[in-house]
TIVO-35152 format. One record per residue (C-alpha): x, y, z; residue in one letter. Coordinates in nm, 2 decimals. Last residue first. Layout:
N
<rogu <X; Y; Z>; A>
...
END
This chain:
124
<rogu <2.30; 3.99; -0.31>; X>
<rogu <2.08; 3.70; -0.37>; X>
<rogu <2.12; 3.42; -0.58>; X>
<rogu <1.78; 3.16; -0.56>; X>
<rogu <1.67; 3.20; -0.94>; X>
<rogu <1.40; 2.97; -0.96>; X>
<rogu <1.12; 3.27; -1.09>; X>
<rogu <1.36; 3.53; -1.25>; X>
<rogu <1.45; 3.78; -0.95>; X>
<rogu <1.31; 4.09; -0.85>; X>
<rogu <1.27; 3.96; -0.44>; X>
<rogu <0.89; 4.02; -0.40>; X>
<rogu <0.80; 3.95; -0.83>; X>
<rogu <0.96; 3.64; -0.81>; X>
<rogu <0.79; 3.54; -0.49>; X>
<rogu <0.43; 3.57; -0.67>; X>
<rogu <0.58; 3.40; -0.94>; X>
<rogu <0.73; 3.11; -0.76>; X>
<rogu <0.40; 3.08; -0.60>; X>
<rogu <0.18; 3.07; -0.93>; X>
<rogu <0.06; 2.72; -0.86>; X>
<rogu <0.14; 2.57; -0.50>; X>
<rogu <0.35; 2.33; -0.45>; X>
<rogu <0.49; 2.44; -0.11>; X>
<rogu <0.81; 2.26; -0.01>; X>
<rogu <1.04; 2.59; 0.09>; X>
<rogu <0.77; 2.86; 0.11>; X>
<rogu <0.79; 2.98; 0.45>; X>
<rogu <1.19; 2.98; 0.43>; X>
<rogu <1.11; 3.21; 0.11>; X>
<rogu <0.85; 3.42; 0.29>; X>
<rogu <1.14; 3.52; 0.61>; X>
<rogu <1.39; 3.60; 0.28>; X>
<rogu <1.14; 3.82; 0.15>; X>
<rogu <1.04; 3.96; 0.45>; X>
<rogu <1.39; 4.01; 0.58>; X>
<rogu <1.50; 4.17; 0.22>; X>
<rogu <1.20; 4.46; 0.33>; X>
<rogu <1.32; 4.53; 0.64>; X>
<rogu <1.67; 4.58; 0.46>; X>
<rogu <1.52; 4.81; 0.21>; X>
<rogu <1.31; 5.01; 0.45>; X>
<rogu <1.63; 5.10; 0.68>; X>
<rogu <1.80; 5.19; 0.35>; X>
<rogu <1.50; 5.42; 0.24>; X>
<rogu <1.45; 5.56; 0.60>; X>
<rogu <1.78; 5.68; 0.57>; X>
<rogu <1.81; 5.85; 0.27>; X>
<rogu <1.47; 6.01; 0.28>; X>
<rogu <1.59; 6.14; 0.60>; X>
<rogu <1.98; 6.31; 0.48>; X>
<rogu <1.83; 6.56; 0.27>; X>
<rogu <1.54; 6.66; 0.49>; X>
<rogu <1.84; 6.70; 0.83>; X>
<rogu <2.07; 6.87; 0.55>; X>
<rogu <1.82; 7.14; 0.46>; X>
<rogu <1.72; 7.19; 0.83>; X>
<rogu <2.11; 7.21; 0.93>; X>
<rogu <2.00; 7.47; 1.24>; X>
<rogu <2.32; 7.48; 1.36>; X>
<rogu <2.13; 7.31; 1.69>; X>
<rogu <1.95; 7.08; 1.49>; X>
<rogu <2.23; 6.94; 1.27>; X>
<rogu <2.41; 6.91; 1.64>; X>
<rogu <2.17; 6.73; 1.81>; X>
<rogu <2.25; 6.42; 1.60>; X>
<rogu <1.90; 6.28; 1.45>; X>
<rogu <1.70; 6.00; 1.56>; X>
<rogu <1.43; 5.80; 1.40>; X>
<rogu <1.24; 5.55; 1.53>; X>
<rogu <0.99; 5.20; 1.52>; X>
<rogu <0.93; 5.29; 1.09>; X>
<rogu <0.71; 4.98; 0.96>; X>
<rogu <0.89; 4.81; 0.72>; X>
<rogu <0.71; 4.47; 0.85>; X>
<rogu <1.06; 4.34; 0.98>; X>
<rogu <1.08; 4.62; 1.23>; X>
<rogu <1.20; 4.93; 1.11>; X>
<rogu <1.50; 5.19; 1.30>; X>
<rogu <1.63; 5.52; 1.14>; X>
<rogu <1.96; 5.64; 1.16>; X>
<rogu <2.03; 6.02; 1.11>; X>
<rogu <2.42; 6.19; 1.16>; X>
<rogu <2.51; 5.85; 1.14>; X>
<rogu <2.80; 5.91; 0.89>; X>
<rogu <2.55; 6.14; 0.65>; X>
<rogu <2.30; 5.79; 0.63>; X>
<rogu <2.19; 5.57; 0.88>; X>
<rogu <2.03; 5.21; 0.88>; X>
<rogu <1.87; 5.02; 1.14>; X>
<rogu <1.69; 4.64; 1.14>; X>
<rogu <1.47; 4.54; 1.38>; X>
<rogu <1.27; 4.24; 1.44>; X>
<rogu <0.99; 4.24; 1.64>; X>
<rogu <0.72; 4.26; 1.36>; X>
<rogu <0.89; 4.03; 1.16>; X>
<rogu <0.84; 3.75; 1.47>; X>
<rogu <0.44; 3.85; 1.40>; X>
<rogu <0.49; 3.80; 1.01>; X>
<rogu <0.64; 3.48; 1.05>; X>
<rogu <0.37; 3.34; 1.30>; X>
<rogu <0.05; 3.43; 1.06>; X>
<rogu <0.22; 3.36; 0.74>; X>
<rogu <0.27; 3.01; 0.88>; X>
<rogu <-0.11; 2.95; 1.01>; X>
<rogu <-0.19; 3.10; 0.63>; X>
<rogu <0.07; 2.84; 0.44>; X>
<rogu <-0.06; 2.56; 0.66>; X>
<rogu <-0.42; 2.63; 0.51>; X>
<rogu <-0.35; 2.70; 0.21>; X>
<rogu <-0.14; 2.36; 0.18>; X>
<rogu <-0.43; 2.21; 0.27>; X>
<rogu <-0.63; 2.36; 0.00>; X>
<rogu <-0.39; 2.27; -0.24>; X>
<rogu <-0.39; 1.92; -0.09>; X>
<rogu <-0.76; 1.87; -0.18>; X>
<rogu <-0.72; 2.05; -0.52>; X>
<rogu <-0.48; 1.75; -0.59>; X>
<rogu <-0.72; 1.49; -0.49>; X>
<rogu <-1.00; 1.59; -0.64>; X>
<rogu <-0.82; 1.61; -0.99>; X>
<rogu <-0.71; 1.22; -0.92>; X>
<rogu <-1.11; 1.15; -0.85>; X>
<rogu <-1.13; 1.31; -1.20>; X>
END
């Protein structure tokens, strides 16, 4: 039992770390910017680390032939890229977190963040 004790004891410390950690990655996430662009950079659009979209900018030229059409076609593209690679930052910003943690269910819960088997480390 005392054994028991002992291991939910450093759980919760780990916990503890873990959250102080989460705190500082996800603030240097936040200024960290990634950009992506779609129709030969006739839209780019800027995240931080977080996913959150910082800017979007669109060649004058769609909007002065009046390329609405092409301008809604090419967005969606472009934020989704720009989203992507934010998002491959976090995961890769929580894995460095994560190294040495022994915590249950945490190779699951970062499984399920990069779409990989639990272990697998490969990443494209």
């Amino acid at each position: 039992m005392l054994k028991e004790l002992g291991n939910l004891a450093s759980v919760l410390r780990q916990a503890q770390q873990f959250g102080g950690k989460m705190e500082a990655v996800s603030a240097r996430l936040k200024n960290e910017r990634v950009t992506a662009s779609t129709g030969g950079g006739m839209v780019e659009v800027e995240v931080n680390g977080l996913g959150e979209v910082l800017r979007v900018t669109i060649d004058p030229l769609l909007v002065e032939h009046g390329e609405r059409e092409m301008i809604e076609d090419l967005l969606p593209g472009a934020v989704n890229q720009a989203v992507s690679k934010a998002r491959q930052l976090h995961v890769e910003a929580m894995s460095s977190l994560t190294e040495g943690f022994n915590m249950p269910g945490l190779a699951d819960i970062m499984a399920k963040m990069t779409g990989s088997p639990p272990g697998d480390t490969d990443r494209q």
